[in-house]
C-alpha positions in Angstrom: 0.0 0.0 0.0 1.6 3.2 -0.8 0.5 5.6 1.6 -0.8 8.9 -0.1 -1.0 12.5 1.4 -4.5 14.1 1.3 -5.4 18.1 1.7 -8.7 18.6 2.8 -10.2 22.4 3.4 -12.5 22.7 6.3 -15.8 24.9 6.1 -18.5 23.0 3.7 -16.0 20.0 3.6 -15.9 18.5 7.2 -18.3 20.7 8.8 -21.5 23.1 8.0 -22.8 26.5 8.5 -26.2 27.8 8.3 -24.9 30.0 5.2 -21.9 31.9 4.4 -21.9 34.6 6.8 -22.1 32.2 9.6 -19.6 32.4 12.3 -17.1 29.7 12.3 -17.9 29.2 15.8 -21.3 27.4 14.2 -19.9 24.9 12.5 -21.4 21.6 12.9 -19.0 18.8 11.9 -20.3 16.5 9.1 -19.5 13.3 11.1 -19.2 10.7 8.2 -16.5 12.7 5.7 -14.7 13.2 9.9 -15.0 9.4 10.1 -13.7 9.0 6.6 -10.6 10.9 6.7 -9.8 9.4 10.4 -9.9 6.0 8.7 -7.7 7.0 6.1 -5.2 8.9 8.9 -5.8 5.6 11.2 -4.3 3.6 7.9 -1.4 5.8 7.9 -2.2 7.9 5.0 -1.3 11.9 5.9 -4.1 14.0 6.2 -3.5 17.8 6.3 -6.2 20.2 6.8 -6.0 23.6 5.4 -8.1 27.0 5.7 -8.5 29.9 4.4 -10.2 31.0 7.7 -9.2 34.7 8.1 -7.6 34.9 4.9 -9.8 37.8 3.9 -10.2 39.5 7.1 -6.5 38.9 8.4 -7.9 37.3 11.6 -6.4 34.3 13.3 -8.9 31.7 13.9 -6.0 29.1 15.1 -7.7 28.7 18.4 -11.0 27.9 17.5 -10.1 25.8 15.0 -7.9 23.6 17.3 -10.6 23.7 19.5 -13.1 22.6 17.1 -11.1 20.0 15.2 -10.2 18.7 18.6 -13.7 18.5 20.0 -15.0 16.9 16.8 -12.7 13.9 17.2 -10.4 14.8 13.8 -7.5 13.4 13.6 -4.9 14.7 11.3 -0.6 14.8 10.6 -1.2 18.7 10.4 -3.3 22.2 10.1 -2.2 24.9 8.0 -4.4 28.4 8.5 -2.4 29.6 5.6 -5.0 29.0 2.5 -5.0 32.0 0.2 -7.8 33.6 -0.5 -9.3 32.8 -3.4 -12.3 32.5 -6.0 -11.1 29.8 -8.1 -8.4 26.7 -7.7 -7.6 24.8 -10.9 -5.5 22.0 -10.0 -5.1 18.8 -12.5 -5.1 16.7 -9.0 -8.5 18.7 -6.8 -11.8 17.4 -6.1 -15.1 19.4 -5.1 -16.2 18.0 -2.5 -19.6 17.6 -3.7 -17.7 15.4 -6.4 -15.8 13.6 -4.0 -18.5 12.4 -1.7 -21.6 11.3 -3.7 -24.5 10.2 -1.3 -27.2 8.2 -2.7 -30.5 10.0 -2.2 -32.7 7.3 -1.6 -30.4 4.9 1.1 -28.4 7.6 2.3 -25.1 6.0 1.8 -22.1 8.4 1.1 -18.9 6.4 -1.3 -15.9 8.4 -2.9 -14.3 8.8 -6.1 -10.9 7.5 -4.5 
C-alpha cells in the first residue's frame, strides 16, 4: 500500500454553517466525511487540513479551529491556517467535495471517487 498524502479544506467539507456569513464558531461537523478521513489517517495515509479562515479579514482563527477540530474527534498529521484567499483553484489533481462524496438519495449512503 503506498500511503498517499490528502489536503482537505475545512468549512463546507468537514463541517456546516447555516450559510456563508455564519460564524465559524457554528460549525457543525459532518461526522461521516470526519470518520472518513480518520480512517484514512488511522491507515497511515497523511491528512493535512488547510483554511483559508481569516484569509480575507486577516484574523487568526487558530484557536477555535484547534478547538473545534479537537472536540469533533479529527485526527490529522497537520493544520495549515495559511490558505489564500481565493475564488477559483484549478489543480489537475482537486476534487469538489460535492464530487468527491456522492450520497445516494434514496439509502443515504455516502462512497468516494478514491
Amino acid at each position: 500500500l503506498q500511503f498517499k498524502t490528502y489536503i482537505v479544506d475545512l468549512d463546507a467539507t468537514i463541517c456546516r454553517h447555516k450559510d456563508e456569513t455564519a460564524p465559524y464558531e457554528e460549525g457543525q461537523p459532518i461526522k461521516e466525511r470526519i470518520k472518513f478521513f480518520n480512517e484514512l489517517y488511522d491507515a497511515g495515509h497523511k491528512i493535512i487540513y488547510w483554511t483559508a479562515r481569516g484569509a480575507y479579514t486577516g484574523e487568526d482563527h487558530t484557536k477555535l479551529t484547534k478547538k473545534q477540530l479537537d472536540e469533533w474527534g479529527v485526527k490529522r498529521t497537520e493544520l495549515r491556517m495559511d490558505k489564500p484567499a481565493y475564488d477559483y483553484w484549478i489543480d489537475d489533481r482537486a476534487f469538489n467535495v460535492d464530487s468527491y462524496f456522492m450520497t445516494d438519495s434514496n439509502s443515504g449512503y455516502t462512497s468516494t471517487t478514491s
